[in-house]
N, C-alpha and C positions, 0 to 999 in steps of 0.2 A: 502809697504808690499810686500814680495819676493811672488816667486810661492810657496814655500814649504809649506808657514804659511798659505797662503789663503787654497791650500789643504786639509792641518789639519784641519782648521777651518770647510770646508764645508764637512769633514769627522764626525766630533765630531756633528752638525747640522743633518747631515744624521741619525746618530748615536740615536742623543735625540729622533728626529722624528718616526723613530723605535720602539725605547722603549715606545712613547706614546701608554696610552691607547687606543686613537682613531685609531690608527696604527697597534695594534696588532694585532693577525690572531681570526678573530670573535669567534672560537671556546672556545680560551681562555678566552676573554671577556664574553663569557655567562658562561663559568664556574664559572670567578670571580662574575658574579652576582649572582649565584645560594649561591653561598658560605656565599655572603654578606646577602641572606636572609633566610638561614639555623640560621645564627647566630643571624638574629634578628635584623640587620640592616638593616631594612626595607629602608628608604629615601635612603641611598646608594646604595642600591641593586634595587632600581625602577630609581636612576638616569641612572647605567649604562645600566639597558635595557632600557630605554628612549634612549640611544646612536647609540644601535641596531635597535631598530625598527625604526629609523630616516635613516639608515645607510643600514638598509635591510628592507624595507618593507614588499613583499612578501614574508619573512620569519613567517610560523604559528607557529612555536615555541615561538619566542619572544614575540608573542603577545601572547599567551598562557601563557607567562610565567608572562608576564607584569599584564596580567586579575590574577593572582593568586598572586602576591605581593598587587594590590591592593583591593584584599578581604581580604587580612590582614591586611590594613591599614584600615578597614571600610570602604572604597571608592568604595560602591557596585554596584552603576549606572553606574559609569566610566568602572567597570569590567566586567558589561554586554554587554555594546556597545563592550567592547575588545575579549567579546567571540562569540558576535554576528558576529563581522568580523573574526575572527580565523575560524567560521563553515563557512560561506560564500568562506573564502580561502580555506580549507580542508573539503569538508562536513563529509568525511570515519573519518575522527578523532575521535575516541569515546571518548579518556576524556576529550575533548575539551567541548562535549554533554553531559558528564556525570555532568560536573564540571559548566556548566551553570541550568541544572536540581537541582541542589545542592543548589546554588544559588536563584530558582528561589522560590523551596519548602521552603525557612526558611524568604522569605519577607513574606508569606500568602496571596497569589493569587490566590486564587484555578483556577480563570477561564484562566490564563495567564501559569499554570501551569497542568493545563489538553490539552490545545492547544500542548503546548511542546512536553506532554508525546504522543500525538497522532504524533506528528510528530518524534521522538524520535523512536517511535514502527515500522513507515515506511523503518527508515533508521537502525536499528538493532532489527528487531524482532525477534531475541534469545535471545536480550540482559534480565537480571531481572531488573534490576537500574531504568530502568523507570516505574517500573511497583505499582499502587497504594496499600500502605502497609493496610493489614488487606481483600484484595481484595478474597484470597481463601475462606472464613467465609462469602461473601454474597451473596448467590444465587440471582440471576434476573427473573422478567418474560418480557415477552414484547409479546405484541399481536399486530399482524398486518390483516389489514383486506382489502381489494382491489380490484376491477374489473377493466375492459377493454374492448375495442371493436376494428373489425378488419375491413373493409372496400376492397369489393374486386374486380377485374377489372372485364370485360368480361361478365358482366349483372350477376355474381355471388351471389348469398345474403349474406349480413356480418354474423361475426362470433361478440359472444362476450362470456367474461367470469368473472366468480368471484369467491375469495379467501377468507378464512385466514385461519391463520397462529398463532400457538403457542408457543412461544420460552421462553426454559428454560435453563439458565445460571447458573454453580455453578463453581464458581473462575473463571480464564483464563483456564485451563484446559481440561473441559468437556462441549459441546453444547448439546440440545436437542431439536427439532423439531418435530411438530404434525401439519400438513394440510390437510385441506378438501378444494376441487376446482368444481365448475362445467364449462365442458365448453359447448357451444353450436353453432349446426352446422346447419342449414337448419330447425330449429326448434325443433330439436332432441340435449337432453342434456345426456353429461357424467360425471358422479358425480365419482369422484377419492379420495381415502383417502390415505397416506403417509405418513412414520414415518424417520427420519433421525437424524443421533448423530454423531459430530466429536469432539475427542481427542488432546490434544497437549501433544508433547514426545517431545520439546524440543532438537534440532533444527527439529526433523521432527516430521509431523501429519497427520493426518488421521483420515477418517469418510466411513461413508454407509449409505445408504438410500433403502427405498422399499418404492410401490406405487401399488395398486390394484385397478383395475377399475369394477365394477361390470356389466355385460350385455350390453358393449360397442357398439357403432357404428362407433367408431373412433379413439375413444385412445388404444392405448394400453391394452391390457387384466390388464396384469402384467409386472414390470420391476421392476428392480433393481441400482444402481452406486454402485462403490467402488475407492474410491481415497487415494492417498497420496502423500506426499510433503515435502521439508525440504529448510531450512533458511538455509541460505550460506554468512548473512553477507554485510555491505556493500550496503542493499538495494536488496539482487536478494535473487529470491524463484524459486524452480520448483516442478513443481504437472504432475502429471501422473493417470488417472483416467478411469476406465472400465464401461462402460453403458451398459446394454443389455435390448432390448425390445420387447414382445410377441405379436401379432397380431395373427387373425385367421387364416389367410395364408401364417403370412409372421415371420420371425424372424431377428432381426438387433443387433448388437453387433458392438461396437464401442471405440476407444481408442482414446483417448486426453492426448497430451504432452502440458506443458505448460511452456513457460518462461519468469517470470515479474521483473522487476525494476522499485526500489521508488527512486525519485530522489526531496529532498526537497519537497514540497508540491503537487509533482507530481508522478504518476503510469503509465509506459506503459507497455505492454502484449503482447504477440504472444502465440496464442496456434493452435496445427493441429491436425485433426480430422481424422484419417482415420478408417472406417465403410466398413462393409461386408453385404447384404442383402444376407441372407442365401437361396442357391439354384439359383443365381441371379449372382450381382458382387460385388467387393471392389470400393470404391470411396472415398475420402478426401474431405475436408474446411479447409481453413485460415480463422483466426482470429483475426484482430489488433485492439486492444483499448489503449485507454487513459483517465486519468483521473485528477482530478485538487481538489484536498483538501482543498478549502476556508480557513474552522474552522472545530472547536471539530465535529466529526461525520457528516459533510454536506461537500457534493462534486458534481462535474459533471461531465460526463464523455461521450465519443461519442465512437463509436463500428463500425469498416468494416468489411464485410466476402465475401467469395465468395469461390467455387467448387463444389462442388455435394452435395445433398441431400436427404434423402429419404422419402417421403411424403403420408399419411394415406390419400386416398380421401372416404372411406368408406367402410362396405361390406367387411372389414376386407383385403380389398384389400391396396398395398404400391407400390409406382412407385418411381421411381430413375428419380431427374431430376437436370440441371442445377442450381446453386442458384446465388443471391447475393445480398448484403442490407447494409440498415447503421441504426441504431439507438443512440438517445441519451436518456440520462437518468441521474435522478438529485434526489439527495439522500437530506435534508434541517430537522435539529434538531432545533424546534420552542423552545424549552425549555425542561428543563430536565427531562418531559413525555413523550411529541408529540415530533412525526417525519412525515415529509410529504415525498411521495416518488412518483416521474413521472417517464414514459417511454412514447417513442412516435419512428415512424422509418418508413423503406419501406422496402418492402423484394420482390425479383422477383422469382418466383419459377416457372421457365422455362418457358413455353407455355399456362402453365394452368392457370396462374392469375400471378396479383400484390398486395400485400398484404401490406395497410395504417394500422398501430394500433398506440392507444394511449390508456392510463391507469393511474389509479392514486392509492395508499393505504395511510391508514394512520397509524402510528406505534404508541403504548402506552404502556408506559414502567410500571412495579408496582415493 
């Protein structure tokens, strides 16, 4: 065999190899299988993305694409594991999530499909898709009821208190809230009542609250919040929110920026705090939490702060001091009445004590 012919030969070689499908440039190859399964040819159109996804693994398209040939083949287990790994490679992918929800709604799982939607609502909560149909038509109540107790250093005598709490739900849309608290201090109680209601305006929301303390020793006369906040997608929210508080001598007004992301089963937070004691000074707090989403409505979650504070020790008197603490706390849905909910933590509030509390409520849904 001459040079010439061997040349040709390992030209025309070259040549086939080229033209192979496995050789092709991938972009083609997914077109050609998107094509083959527009037309119906399903087996063919799952063999060549079978080609790709062997060929590109970390590519989320092909696996996305491969989960959705095989829901048309009725191979609907095999399609879930395929969209399970597509969200694991891309979590931001919303039809990746929308198209496993779709999925998960037409087996009849409600309890595998309420987990979903909770975590679904984490990671796009502007989205509607995930949202339960016929949900605007049922108003909720839920009653919560609670105390706690404070433990204090420096031969101080504890504090303790107790709650509840009214809540009324009508759709995703509109909350309402009604609370009665006492708290108490050196044996002297303040009985505070409170009314509070937040909106959703899609991507952003907003609420208000009020609170009136009657013949105080310690809390607040009167106070008010006002917050709002918008979905950006993607898992991130920011809230911005005004607090102002009345004392006999003292008045504090306070602004809080907030910025969180849900990340799969998980929520972290940063929000700062900077406060004015009117006639007095300005002072801030950090705030970092996290939080860890088990299942449907039950999580845990742990909380660090520290900066400045400003603290009612009575006599309608308020002193600005040092702070810093940690608490955790644990959110747990026994079933679909009961909710148990704890808190427990340490809080330093400068020179004047160390403050242990722990707490419990139980929530009932009607």
């Amino acid at each position: 065999m001459n040079c010439a012919r061997l040349t040709g030969l390992l030209l025309l070689a070259s040549l086939s190899l080229a033209m192979s499908p496995a050789f092709a440039d991938p972009a083609e190859r997914f077109a050609n299988a998107r094509s083959l399964m527009h037309d119906g040819q399903l087996d063919a159109a799952l063999a060549a993305i079978d080609t790709l996804r062997a060929d590109y693994p970390d590519d989320v398209d092909y696996a996305f694409a491969r989960a959705q040939v095989l829901i048309r083949l009725g191979r609907k287990g095999e399609a879930a594991d395929e969209l399970d790994t597509a969200i694991a490679m891309a979590p931001d992918y919303e039809d990746v999530w929308r198209t496993r929800y779709n999925l998960l709604t037409s087996q009849d799982d409600d309890t595998e499909v309420e987990a979903f939607r909770l975590r679904a609502a984490r990671q796009f909560p502007a989205a509607n898709w995930w949202r339960a149909s016929g949900a605007a038509s049922s108003p909720a109540w839920m009653l919560l009821v609670g105390a706690g107790a404070d433990s204090l250093s420096n031969d101080l005598p504890g504090w303790d208190n107790q709650f509840i709490e009214a809540h009324y739900e009508y759709s995703d849309t509109a909350r309402y809230m009604g609370r009665v608290s006492r708290d108490a201090r050196n044996s002297i109680g303040d009985v505070t009542v409170g009314l509070a209601g937040e909106w959703q305006l899609r991507p952003w929301f907003t609420g208000a609250s009020v609170a009136v303390t009657a013949d105080p020793e310690f809390q607040a006369s009167t106070g008010f919040e006002l917050h709002a906040g918008r979905s950006f997608g993607e898992g991130w929210t920011a809230t911005v929110r005004y607090r102002h508080r009345d004392y006999d001598n003292a008045t504090i007004g306070t602004v809080v920026t907030g910025i969180e992301k849900y990340l799969s089963d998980f929520r972290i937070a940063y929000t700062l705090g900077a406060s004015r004691l009117h006639g007095a000074s300005n002072f801030a707090n950090h705030v970092v939490s996290g939080n860890w989403f088990y299942r449907e409505d039950s999580s845990v979650g742990v909380s660090l702060s520290g900066g400045r504070e400003a603290e009612a020790i009575g006599g309608g008197r308020v002193v600005e001091t040092d702070v810093r603490g940690m608490s955790l706390t644990g959110r747990h849905r026994l079933n679909e009445r009961l909710g148990l909910h704890w808190w427990l933590g340490i809080h330093e509030q400068g020179d004047l004590y160390r403050r242990r509390f722990v707490g419990m409520a139980v929530s009932v849904k009607f």
